[in-house]
C-alpha positions in Angstrom: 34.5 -0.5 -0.8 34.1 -4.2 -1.8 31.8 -5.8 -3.3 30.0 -7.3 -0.5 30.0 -4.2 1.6 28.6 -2.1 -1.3 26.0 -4.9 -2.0 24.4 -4.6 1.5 25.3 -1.5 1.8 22.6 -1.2 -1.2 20.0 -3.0 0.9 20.4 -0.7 4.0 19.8 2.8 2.0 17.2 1.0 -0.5 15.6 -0.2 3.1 15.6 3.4 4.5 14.1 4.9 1.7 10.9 2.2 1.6 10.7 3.5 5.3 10.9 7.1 4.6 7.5 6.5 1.9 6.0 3.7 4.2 6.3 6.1 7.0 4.5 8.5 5.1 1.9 6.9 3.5 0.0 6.4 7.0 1.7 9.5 8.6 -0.7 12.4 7.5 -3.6 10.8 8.6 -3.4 11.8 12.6 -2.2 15.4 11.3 -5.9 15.8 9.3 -7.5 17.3 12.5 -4.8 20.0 13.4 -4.2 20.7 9.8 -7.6 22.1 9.1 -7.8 23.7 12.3 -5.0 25.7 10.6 -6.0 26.0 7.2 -9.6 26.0 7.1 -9.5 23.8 3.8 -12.8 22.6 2.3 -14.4 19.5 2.3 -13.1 18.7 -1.1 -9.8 20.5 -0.4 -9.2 18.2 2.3 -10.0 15.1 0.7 -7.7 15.7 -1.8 -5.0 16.8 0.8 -5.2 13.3 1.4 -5.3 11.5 -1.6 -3.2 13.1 -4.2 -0.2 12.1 -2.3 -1.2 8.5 -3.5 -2.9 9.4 -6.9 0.7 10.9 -8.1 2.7 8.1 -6.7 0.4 5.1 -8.3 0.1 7.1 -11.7 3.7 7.4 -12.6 5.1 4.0 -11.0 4.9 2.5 -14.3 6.7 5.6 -16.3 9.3 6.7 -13.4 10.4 2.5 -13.2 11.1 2.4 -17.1 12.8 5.8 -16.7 15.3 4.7 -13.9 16.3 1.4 -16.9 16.8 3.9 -19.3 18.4 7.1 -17.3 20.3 4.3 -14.0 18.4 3.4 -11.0 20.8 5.2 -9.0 20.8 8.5 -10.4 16.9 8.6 -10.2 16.7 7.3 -7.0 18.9 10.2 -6.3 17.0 12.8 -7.9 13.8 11.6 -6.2 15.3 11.8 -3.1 16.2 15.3 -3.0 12.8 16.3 -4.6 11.5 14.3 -2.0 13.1 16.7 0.6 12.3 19.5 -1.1 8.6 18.1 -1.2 8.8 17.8 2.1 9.7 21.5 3.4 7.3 23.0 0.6 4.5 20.6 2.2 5.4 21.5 6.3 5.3 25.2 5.7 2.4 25.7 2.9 0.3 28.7 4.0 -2.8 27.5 2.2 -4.9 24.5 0.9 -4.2 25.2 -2.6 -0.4 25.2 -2.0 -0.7 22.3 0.2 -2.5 19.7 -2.6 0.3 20.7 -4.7 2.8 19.9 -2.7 1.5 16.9 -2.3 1.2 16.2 -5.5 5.3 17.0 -5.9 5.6 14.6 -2.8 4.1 11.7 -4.9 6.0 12.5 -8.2 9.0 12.4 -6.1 8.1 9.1 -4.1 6.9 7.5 -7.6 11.0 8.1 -8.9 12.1 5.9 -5.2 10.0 3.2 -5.0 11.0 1.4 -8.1 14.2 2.6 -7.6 15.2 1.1 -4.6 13.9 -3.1 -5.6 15.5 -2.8 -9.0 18.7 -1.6 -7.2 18.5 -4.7 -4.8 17.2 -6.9 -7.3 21.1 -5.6 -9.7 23.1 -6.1 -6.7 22.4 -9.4 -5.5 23.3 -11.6 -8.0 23.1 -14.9 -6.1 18.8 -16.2 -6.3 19.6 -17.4 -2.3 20.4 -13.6 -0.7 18.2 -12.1 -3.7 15.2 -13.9 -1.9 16.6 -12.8 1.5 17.4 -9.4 0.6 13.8 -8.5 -1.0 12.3 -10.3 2.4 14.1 -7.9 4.5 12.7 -5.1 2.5 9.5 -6.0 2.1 9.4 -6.3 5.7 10.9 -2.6 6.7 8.2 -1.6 4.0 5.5 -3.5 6.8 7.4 -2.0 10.1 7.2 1.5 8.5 3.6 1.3 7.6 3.3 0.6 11.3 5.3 3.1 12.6 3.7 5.7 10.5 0.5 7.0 13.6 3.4 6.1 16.2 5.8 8.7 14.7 2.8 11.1 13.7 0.9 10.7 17.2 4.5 11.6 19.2 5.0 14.5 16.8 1.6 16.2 17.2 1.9 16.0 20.7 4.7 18.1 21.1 5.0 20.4 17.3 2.8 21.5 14.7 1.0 19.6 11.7 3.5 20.3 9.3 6.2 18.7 11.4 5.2 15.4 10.2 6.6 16.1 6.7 9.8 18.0 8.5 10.8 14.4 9.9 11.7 13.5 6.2 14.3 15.9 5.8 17.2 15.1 7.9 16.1 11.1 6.9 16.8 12.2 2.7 20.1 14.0 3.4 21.2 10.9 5.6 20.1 8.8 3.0 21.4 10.8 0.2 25.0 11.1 1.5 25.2 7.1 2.3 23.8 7.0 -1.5 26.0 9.3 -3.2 29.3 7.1 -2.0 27.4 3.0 -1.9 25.3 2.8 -4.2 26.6 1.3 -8.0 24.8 2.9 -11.0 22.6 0.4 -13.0 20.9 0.4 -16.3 19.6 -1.5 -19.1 22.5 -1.7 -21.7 19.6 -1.2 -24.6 16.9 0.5 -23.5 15.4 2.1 -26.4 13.5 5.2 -26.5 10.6 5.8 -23.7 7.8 5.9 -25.5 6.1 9.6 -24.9 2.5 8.2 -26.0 2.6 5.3 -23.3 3.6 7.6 -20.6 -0.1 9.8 -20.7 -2.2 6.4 -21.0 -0.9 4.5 -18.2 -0.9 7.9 -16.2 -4.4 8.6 -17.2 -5.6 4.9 -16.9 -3.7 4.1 -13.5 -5.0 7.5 -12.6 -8.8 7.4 -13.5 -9.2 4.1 -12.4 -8.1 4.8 -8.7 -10.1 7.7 -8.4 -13.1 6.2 -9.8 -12.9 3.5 -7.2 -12.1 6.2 -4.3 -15.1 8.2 -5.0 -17.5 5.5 -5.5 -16.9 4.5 -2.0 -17.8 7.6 -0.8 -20.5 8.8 -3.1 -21.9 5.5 -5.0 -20.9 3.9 -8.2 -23.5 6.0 -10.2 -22.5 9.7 -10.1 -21.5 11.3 -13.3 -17.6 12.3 -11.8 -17.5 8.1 -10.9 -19.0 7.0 -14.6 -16.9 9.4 -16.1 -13.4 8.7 -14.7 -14.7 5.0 -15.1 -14.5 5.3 -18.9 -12.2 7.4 -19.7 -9.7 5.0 -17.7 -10.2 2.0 -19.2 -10.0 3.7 -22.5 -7.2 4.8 -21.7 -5.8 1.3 -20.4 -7.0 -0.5 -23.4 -5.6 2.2 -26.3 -1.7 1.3 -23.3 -2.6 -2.2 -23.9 -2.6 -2.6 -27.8 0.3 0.1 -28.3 2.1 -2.0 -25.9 1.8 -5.1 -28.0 3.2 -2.8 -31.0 6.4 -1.5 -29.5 9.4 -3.0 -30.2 10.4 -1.4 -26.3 7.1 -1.0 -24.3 7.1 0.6 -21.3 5.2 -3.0 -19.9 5.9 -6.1 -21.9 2.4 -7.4 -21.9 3.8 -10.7 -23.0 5.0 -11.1 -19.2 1.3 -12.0 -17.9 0.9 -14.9 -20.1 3.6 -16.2 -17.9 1.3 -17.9 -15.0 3.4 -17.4 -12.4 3.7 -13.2 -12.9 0.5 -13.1 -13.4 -0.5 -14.8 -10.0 1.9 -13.3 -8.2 1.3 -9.6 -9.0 -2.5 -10.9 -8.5 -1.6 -12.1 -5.4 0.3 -9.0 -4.4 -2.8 -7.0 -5.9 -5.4 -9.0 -3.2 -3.2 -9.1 -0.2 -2.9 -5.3 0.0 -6.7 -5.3 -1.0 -7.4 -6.8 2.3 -4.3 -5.2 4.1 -5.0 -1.6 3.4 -9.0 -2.0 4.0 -8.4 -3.5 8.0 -6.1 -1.0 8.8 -8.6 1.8 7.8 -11.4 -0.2 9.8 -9.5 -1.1 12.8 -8.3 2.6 13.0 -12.0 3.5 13.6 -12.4 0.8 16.0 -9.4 1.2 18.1 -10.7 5.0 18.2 -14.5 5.3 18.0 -15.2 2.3 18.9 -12.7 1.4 22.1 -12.4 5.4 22.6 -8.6 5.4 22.1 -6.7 8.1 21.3 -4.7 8.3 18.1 -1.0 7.8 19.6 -2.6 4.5 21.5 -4.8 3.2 18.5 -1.0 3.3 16.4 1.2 1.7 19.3 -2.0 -0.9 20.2 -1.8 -1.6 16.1 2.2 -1.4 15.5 2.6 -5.3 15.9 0.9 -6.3 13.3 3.2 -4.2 11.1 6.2 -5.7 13.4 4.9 -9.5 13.1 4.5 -8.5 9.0 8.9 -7.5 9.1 9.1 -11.0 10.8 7.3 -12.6 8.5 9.4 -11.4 5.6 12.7 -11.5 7.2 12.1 -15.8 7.5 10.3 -16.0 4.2 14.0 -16.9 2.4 14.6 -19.5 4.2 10.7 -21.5 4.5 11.2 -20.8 0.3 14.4 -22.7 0.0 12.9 -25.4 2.2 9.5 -25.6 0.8 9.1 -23.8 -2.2 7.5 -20.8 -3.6 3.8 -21.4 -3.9 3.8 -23.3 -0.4 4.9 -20.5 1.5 2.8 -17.8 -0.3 -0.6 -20.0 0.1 0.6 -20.6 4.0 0.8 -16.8 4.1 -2.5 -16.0 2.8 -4.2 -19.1 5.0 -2.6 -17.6 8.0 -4.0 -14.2 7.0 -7.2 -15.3 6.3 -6.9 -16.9 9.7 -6.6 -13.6 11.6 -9.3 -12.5 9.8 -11.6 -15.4 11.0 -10.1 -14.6 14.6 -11.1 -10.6 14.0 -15.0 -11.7 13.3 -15.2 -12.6 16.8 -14.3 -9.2 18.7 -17.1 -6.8 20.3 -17.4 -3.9 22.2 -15.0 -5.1 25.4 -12.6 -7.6 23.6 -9.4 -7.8 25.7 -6.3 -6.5 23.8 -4.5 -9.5 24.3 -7.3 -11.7 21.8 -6.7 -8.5 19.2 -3.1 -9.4 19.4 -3.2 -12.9 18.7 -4.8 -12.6 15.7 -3.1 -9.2 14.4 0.2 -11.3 15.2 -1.4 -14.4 12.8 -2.5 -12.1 10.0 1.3 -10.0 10.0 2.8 -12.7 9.4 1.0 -14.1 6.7 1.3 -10.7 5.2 4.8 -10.9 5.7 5.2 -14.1 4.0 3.3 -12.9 0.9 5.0 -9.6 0.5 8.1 -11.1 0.3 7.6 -14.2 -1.8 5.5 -12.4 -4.6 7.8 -9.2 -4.7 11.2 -11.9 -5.1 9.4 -13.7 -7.5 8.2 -11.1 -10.4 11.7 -9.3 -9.7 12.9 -12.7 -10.8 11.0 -13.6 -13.7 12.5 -10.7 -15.9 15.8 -10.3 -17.1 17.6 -7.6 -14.6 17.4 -5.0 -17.0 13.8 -4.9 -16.8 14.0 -4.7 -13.1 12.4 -0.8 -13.1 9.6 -1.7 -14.9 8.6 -4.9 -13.3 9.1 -3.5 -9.7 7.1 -0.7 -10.7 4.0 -3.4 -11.6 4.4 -4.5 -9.0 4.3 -1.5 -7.3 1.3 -0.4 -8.9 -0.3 -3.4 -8.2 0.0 -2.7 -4.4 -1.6 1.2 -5.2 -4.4 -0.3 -7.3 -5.0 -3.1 -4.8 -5.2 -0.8 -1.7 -7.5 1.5 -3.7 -9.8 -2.1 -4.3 -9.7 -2.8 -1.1 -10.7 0.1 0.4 -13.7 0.6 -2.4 -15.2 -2.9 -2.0 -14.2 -4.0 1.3 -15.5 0.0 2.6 -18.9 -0.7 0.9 -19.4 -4.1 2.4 -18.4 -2.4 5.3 -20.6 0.5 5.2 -23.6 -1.4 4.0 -23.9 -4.1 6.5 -23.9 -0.8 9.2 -26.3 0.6 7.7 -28.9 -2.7 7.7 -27.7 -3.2 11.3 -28.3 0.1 12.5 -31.4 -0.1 15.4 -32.1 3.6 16.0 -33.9 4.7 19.0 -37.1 5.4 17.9 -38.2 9.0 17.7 -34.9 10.9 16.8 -35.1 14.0 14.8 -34.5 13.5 10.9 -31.3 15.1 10.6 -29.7 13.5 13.5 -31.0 10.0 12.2 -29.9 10.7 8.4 -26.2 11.9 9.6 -26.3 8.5 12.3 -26.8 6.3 9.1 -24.3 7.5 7.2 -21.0 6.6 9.0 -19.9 5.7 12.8 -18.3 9.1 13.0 -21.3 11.1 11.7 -23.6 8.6 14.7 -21.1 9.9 17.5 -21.9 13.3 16.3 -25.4 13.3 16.2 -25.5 11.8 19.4 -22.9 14.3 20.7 -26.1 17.0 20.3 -29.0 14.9 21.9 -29.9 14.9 25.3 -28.5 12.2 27.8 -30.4 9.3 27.5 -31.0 9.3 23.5 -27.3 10.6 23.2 -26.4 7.0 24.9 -28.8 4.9 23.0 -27.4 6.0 19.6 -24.0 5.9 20.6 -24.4 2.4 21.3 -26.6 1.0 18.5 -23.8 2.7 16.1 -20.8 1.2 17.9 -23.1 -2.1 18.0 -23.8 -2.1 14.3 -20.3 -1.0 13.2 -18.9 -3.9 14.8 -21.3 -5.9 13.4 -20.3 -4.7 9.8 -16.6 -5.5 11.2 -17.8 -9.1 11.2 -19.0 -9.2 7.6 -16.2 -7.3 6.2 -13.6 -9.5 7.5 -15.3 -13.2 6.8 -15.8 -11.8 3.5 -12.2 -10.6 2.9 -11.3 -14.1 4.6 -12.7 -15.9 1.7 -11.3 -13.6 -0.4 -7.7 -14.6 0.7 -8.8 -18.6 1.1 -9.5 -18.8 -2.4 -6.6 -16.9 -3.8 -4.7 -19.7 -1.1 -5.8 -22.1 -2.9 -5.1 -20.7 -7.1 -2.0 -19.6 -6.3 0.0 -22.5 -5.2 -1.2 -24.2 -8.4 -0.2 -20.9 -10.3 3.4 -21.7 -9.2 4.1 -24.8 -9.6 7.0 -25.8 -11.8 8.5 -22.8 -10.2 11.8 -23.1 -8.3 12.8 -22.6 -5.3 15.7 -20.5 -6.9 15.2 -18.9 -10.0 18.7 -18.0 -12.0 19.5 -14.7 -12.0 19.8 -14.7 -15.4 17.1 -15.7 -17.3 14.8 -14.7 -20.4 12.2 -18.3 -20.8 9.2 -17.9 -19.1 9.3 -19.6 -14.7 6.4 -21.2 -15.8 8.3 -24.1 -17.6 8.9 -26.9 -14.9 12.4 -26.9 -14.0 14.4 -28.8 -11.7 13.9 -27.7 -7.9 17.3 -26.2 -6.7 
């Protein structure tokens, strides 16, 4: 095979793996229903059914992208794949909660080893900065389409198979992948990698870790319980005892060192924001599209599936608007045009017509798409490529840690502003006014037992004052992303439109535009 073949050969199996853990990310949510239907788990079982998945994953990015330097990207990628599978068949057929959460927990040690994995891999084989930039669009943007496709593929499945056969899907995907793998892709390393350092590797576990969990259950239970406090402070302990021993290795697993260079450190920021706001609509508009509008859960992921689309387009032209305009141009037009669907999204109601949904989901994708694939290109670039691991893997984690942001403080905004709209009906029985002021779901509910015309009334003032709460969420992530539009451009400046290959001085020193 020659060189060019192998090299986007490369690209097409790093692109089908994103897809396989894009896929999933989103996939497990329609299955929730049927799946405690069939296992009966508790509350608390079932919330960490669905978060552990991500709490693994986000915890050993950092470790699992120094380990694939140190071991070859390709032979971990490898590994991570078959786990994955295996994962995957432990997951479909677990006869209980308990064996279910742990499952899941192998599924996001496993997807940890791919994700960093597959960008260093691009980011080795494409030496020339032009089809680097091109090559990281393109799978930045499969990374958007599968995020999409993940309800789609789960709605289509539970319509005609069992819970667990949304995990099956993976298997036949990671032995198609595997075999294209085991003859295309070219091992990689770092030529000096120096020992992994087996302190680091518990603190950024236990700091990543702590710190995602504390901002997951403070959205649900308030930033003042003990289990919140706690995880609180023992995380950024833990972060700050990473940080100094960092500085202090002469082979850390994050070279600190790299965000005093302004254009990482605005980049991953900007990466960090963008999911923020990215992760945090899709979890609102999911409730819209279904308790809102009524939709089912198949038609909520189709009527949704072109923003993800409209993202993959997005990232597929951002190469080319980069060589024309420059880096921080196109990532500030991305996060203007996002913050312009947003705008767009504070005008819907209770009978908005699809096709105004569309418009702006098609504005805000594309932004997306832009920024995705600018930032990801441009902290791949500004290491040498045998630090690619460990800087895709911040990067990485800055995506985990933003998505967990999002959904803590954009979720709050959301739930409060709800709550202060909610007009109740007066006369309602206290229970069935406490559980219609906690969440939209827990309104439907309550109104589900009243009698006809109070059943109505509350319906309607919840879907009124959700909506409502839409409106404040989304202006205030909008001037989230308009302010980040305007620092990061000026972050990157003095940046190139192509940044060598090779390089160890900082992309922050103004060099010549290519």
């Amino acid at each position: 095979m020659n060189d060019t073949s192998r090299k986007w050969g490369t690209l097409v199996i790093a692109c089908l793996a994103m897809l396989l853990l894009s896929v999933d990310l989103t996939v497990l949510h329609l299955a929730l229903p049927k799946l405690g239907e069939d296992l009966a788990p508790s509350a608390t079982q079932l919330l960490w059914i669905a978060d552990i998945y991500g709490f693994a994953l986000a915890a050993l990015l950092v470790t699992m992208g120094n380990l694939g330097d140190r071991i070859g990207r390709r032979r971990l990628l490898l590994a991570g794949l078959a786990a994955f599978g295996a994962a995957s068949v432990l997951t479909a057929y677990a006869p209980n909660a308990p064996l279910l959460i742990a499952a899941r927990a192998l599924l996001g040690v496993a997807g940890a080893t791919i994700m960093p994995s597959t960008l260093s891999l691009v980011r080795n084989v494409f030496a020339d900065p032009k089809e680097r930039t091109t090559a990281v669009g393109i799978w930045s943007s499969v990374g958007a389409v599968g995020f999409a496709l993940g309800p789609i593929v789960g709605g289509l499945l539970l319509g005609h198979f069992w819970w667990g056969s949304v995990f099956l899907i993976n298997v036949p995907v990671v032995a198609a992948v595997l075999a294209a793998g085991l003859v295309v892709l070219p091992e990689s390393r770092n030529p000096r990698p120096g020992r992994l350092d087996l302190v680091s590797v518990p603190l950024s576990a236990v700091g990543v870790l702590g710190l995602i969990y504390a901002m997951k259950e403070a959205t649900t239970g308030g930033v003042a319980r003990p289990s919140v406090i706690a995880a609180a402070v023992i995380a950024v302990a833990a972060l700050v005892l990473f940080v100094r021993r960092q500085t202090r290795l002469a082979e850390p697993l994050i070279d600190i060192a790299l965000f005093r260079r302004r254009a990482f450190a605005a980049t991953v920021g900007a990466e960090l924001v963008a999911v923020f706001a990215m992760l945090a609509m899709s979890v609102v508009f999911a409730q819209y599209f279904q308790l809102v509008l009524g939709w089912s859960p198949l038609t909520a992921g189709l009527a949704g599936m072109p923003g993800g689309l409209a993202g993959g387009v997005g990232g597929a032209l951002s190469g080319v608007l980069v060589h024309r305009w420059g880096r921080g141009p196109v990532v500030g037009l991305g996060l203007v045009l996002t913050a312009i669907g947003f705008i767009l999204f504070s005008r819907i109601g209770m009978e908005t017509p699809y096709l105004y949904m569309l418009a702006a989901m098609l504005i805000q994708g594309v932004g997306m798409g832009f920024t995705f694939a600018v930032t990801g290109d441009t902290v791949l670039a500004s290491v040498p490529k045998e630090r690619a691991g460990a800087a895709s893997a911040i990067s990485e984690t800055a995506h985990e840690m933003g998505g967990a942001l999002g959904i803590a403080v954009l979720g709050t905004v959301l739930t409060s502003a709800y709550r202060n709209g909610l007009a109740l009906p007066p006369g309602l029985p206290e229970g069935a006014a406490a559980e219609a002021r906690d969440t939209l779901a827990g309104a439907l509910k309550a109104a589900a037992a009243l009698p006809g015309d109070a059943a109505g009334a509350v319906a309607q003032a919840a879907r009124q004052a959700f909506v409502e709460g839409i409106h404040v969420t989304v202006l205030t992530g909008a001037a989230i992303l308009l302010v980040l539009a305007v620092a990061v451009p000026f972050a990157l400046r003095g940046v190139p439109k192509v940044i060598p290959d090779t390089q160890e001085e900082s992309v922050d020193e103004p060099v010549p535009v290519k």
